[in-house]
C-alpha positions as MATLAB code, in Angstrom:
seq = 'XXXXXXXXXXXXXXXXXXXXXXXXXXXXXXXXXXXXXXXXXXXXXXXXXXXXXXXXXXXXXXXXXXXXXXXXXXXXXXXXXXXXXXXXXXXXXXXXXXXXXXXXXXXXXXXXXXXXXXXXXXXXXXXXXXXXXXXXXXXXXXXXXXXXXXXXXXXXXXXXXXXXXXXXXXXXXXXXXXXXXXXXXXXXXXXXXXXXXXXXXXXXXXXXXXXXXXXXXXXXXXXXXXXXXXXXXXXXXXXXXXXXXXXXXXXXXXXXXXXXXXXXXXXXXXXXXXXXXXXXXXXXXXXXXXXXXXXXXXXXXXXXXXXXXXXX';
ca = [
      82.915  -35.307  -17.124;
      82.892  -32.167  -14.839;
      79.858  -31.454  -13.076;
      79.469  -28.389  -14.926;
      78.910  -29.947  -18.439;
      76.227  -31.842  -16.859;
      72.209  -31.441  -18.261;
      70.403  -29.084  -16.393;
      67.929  -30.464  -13.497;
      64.791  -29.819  -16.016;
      66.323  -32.830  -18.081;
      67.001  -34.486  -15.193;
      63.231  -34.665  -13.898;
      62.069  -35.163  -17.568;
      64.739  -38.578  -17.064;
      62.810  -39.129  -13.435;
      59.212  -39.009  -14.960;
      60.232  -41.425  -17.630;
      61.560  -43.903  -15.388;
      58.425  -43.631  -13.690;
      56.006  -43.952  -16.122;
      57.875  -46.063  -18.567;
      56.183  -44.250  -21.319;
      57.408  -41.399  -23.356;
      53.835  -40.949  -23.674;
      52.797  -40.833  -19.823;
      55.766  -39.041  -19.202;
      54.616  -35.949  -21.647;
      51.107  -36.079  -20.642;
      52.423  -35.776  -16.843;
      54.767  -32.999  -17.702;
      52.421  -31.260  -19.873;
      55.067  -31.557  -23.073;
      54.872  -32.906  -26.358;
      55.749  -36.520  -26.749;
      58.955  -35.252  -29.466;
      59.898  -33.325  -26.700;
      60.361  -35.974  -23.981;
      61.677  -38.298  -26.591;
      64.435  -35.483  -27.623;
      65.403  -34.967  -24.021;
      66.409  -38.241  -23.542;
      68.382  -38.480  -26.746;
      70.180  -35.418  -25.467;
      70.674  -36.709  -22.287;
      72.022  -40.211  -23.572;
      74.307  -38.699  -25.645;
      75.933  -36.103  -23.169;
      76.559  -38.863  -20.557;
      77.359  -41.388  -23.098;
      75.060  -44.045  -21.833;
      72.147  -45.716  -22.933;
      69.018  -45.106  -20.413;
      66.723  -46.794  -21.752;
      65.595  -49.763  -23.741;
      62.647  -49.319  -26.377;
      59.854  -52.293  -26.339;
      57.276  -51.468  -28.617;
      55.508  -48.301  -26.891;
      56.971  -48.976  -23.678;
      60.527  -48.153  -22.299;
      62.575  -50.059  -19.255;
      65.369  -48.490  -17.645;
      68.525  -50.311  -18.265;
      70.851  -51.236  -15.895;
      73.345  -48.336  -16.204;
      69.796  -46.192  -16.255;
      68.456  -48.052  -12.930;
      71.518  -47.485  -11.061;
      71.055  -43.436  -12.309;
      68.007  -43.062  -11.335;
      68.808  -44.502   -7.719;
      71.857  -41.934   -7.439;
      69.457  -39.295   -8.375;
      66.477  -39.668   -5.818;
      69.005  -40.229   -3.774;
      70.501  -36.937   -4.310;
      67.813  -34.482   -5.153;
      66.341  -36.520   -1.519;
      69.462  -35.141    0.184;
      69.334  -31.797   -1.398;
      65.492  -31.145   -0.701;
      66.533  -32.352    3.251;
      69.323  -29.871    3.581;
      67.043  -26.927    1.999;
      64.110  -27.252    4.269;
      66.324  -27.802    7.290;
      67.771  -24.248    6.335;
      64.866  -23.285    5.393;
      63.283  -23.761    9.065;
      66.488  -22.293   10.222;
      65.251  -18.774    8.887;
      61.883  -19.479    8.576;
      59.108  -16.593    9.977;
      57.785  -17.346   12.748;
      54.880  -14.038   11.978;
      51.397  -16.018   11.003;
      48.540  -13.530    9.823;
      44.858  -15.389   10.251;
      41.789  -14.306    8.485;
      38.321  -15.336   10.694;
      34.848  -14.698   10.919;
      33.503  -12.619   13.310;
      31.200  -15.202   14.905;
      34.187  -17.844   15.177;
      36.841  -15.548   16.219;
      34.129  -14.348   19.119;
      32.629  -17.302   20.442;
      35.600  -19.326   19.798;
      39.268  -18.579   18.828;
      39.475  -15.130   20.766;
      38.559  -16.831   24.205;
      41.364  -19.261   23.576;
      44.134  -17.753   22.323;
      45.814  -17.704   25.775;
      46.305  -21.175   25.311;
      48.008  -21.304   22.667;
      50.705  -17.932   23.550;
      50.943  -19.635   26.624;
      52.243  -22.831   24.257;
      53.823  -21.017   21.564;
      55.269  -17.605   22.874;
      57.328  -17.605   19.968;
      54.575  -17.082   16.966;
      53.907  -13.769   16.358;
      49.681  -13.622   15.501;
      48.080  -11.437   14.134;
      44.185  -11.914   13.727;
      42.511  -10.225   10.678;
      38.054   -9.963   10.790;
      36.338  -11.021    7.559;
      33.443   -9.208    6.867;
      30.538  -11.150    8.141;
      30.101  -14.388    8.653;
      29.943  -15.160    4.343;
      31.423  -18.747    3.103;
      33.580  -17.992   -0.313;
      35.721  -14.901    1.135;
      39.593  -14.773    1.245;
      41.797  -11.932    1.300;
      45.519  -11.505    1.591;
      46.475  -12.940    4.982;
      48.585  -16.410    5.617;
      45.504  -18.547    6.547;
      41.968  -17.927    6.391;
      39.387  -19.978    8.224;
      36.026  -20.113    6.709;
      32.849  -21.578    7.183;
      31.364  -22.913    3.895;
      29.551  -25.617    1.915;
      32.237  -25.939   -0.581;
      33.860  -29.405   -0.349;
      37.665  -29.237    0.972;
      40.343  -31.595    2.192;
      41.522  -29.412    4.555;
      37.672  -29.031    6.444;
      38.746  -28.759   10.428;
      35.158  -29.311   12.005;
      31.395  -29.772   11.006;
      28.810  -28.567   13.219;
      25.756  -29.803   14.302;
      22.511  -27.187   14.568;
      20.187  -27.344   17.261;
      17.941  -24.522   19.084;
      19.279  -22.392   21.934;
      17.805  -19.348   24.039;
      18.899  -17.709   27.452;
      17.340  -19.474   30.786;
      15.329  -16.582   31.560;
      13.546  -16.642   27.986;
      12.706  -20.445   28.238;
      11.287  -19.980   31.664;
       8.860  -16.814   30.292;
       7.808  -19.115   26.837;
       7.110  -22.322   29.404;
       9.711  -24.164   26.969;
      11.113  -26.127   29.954;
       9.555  -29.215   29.564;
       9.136  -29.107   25.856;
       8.935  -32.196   24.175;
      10.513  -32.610   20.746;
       7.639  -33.203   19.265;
       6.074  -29.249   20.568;
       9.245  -27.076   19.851;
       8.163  -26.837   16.206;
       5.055  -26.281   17.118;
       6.135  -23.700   19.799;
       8.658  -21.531   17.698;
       5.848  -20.763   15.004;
       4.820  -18.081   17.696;
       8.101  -17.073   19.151;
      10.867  -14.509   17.918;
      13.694  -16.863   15.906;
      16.722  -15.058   15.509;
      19.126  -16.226   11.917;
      21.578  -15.158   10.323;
      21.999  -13.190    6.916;
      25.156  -15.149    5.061;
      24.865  -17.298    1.913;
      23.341  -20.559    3.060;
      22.068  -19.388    6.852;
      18.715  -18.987    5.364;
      18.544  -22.954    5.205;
      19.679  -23.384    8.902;
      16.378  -22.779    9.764;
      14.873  -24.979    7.089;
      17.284  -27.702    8.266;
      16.307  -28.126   11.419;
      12.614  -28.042   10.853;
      12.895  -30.626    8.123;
      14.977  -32.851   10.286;
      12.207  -32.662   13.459;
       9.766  -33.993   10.878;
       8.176  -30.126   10.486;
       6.846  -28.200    7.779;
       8.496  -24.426    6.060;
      10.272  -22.486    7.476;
       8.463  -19.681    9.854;
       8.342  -16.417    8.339;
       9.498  -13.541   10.048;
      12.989  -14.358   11.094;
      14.922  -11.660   12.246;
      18.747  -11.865   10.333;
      22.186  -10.420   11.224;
      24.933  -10.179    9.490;
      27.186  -12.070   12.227;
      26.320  -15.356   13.909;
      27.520  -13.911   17.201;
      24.722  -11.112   16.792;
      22.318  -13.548   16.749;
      23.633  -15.575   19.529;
      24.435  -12.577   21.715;
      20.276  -11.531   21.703;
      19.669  -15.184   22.442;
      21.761  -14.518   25.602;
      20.299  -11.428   25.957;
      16.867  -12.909   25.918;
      15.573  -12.161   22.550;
      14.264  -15.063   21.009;
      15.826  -18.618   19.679;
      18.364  -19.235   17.908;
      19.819  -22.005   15.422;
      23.214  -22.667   17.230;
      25.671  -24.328   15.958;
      28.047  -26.371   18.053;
      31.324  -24.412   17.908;
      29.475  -21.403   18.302;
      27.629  -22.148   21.576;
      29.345  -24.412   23.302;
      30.888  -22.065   25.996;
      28.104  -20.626   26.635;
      26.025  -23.974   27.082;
      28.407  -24.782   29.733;
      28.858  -21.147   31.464;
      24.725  -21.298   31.272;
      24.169  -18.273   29.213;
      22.463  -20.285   26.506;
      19.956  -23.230   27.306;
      19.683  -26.168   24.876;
      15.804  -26.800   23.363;
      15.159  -30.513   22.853;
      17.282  -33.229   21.568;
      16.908  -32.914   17.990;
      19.883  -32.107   16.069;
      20.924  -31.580   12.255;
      24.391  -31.498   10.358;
      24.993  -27.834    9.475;
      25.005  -27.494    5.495;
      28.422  -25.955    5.735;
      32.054  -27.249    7.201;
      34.589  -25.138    8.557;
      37.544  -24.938    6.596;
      41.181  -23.887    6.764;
      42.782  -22.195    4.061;
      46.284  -21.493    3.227;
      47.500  -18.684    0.934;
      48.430  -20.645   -2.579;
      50.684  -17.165   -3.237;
      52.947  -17.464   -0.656;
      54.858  -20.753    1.051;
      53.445  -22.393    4.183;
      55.434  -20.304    7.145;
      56.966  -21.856   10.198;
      54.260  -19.752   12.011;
      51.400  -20.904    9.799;
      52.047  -24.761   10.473;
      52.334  -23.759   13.816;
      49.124  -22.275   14.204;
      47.351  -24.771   12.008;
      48.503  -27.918   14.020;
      47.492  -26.305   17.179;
      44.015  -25.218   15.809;
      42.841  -28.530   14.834;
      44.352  -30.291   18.210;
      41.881  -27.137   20.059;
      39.111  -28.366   18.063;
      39.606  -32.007   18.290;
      40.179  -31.441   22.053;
      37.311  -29.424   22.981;
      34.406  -29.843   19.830;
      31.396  -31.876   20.695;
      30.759  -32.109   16.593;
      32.502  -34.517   14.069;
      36.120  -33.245   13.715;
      38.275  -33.869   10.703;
      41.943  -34.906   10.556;
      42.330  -34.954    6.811;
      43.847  -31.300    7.155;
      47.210  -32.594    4.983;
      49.157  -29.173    4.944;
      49.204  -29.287    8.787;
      51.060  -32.084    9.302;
];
């Protein structure tokens, strides 16, 4: 037979699913077929080659031995085939990687580290798009966005935890020093909390409270559309704000921003990378994805995921 009269690859996967399921049945339902149809296929494709695939047992089938020894050849072969097309794929592959991000990540986070990773990948070509805000359910048309939601996800990167931060020079002028856990509550009823306006920051607050054993929220929050506005006036010395790890650590370290008490909550909401389901995963994106949750896992002091399975 030449390899031209042979069934198309359609038939051959419709052969593959069978052998796998052993059920016509199974085999439609996993397709998303008709049973007649599956059945039919395999007819056709028995009487083309002139062999018989399959043997019938009630409502199961079992591959014979001519149809074992076919089905080997042909994972063998579509296996070869898929190797050859992704390594000429990666041959060709683009190397450009367009990133959607949050304001308040891309600020207090990705921006002051992107030397790192040129200085590791000089051959990616980034370019960094702004969402608007700092919202959770927002993506638009770049390669990858990363978002900061309560939605669940495989692909999550980091949760945070929230705790209370302010500039030095503010905790000195509010005597918050030596503030037991027990007083901050207590304490920020009467001082100027800075939040955050995006779907789900007005529970940050709330959060925190709950978790120190503390009643409603206070009333009279001021909110901003971006976390970094609200951590910038903390620096700045205008009040306390709910930080979330990510967000403050550099600035815990460089001393801008002063920890308040011990306490500490999970944030509601997980940050999450997302790839765009309308194009293929680029050279550049894996890139950039691998070496974003390696940053994270180096450097977070929060729980950091590595079930991110499109990075690997």
């Amino acid at each position: 037979m030449s390899i031209w009269s042979l069934p198309s690859e359609k038939v051959f996967r419709v052969f593959e699913t069978c052998g796998t399921y052993q059920s016509f049945t199974a085999a439609a339902n996993a397709l998303g077929v008709t049973q007649s149809a599956v059945s039919q296929q395999i007819k056709m494709l028995e009487e083309t080659l002139g062999i018989t695939l399959f043997k019938r047992q009630g409502r199961q089938i079992v591959l014979t031995p001519s149809g074992k020894k076919l089905m080997d050849a042909q994972k063998r072969a579509f296996g070869e085939m898929r190797e050859v097309i992704l390594a000429e794929r990666n041959k060709k592959e683009s190397l450009d990687v367009s990133v959607e991000v949050f304001p308040g990540f891309s600020v207090r986070w990705l921006l002051p580290r992107l030397s790192l990773f040129f200085a590791a990948h000089p051959e990616v070509n980034l370019k960094i798009l702004t969402l608007p805000g700092d919202g959770p359910e927002v993506a638009g048309d770049a390669d990858l966005t990363i978002l900061y939601t309560k939605q669940n996800s495989e692909n999550w990167l980091t949760q945070d935890c929230l705790f209370p931060v302010a500039s030095p020079d503010f905790v000195k002028m509010h005597h918050l020093v030596d503030c037991s856990d027990e007083e901050l509550p207590e304490k920020f009823m009467s001082l100027p909390l800075l939040g955050d306006t995006f779907s789900g920051a007005d529970d940050i607050w709330a959060e925190w409270l709950k978790g120190s054993g503390h009643g409603p929220t206070p009333h009279g929050i001021c909110r901003y559309p971006q976390s970094n506005m609200s951590l910038l006036l903390a620096e700045l010395g205008q009040g306390v704000a709910m930080g979330r790890t990510i967000l403050v650590q550099d600035a815990l370290k460089s001393g801008a921003l002063v920890r308040l008490g011990t306490i500490e909550k999970p944030s509601p909401a997980n940050y999450v990378i997302r790839k765009n389901e309308m194009r293929p995963m680029s050279k550049g994106s894996r890139i950039f994805s691998s070496w974003l949750a390696k940053a994270l896992i180096d450097c977070a002091d929060g729980t950091i995921s590595q079930n991110c399975s499109f990075i690997r």
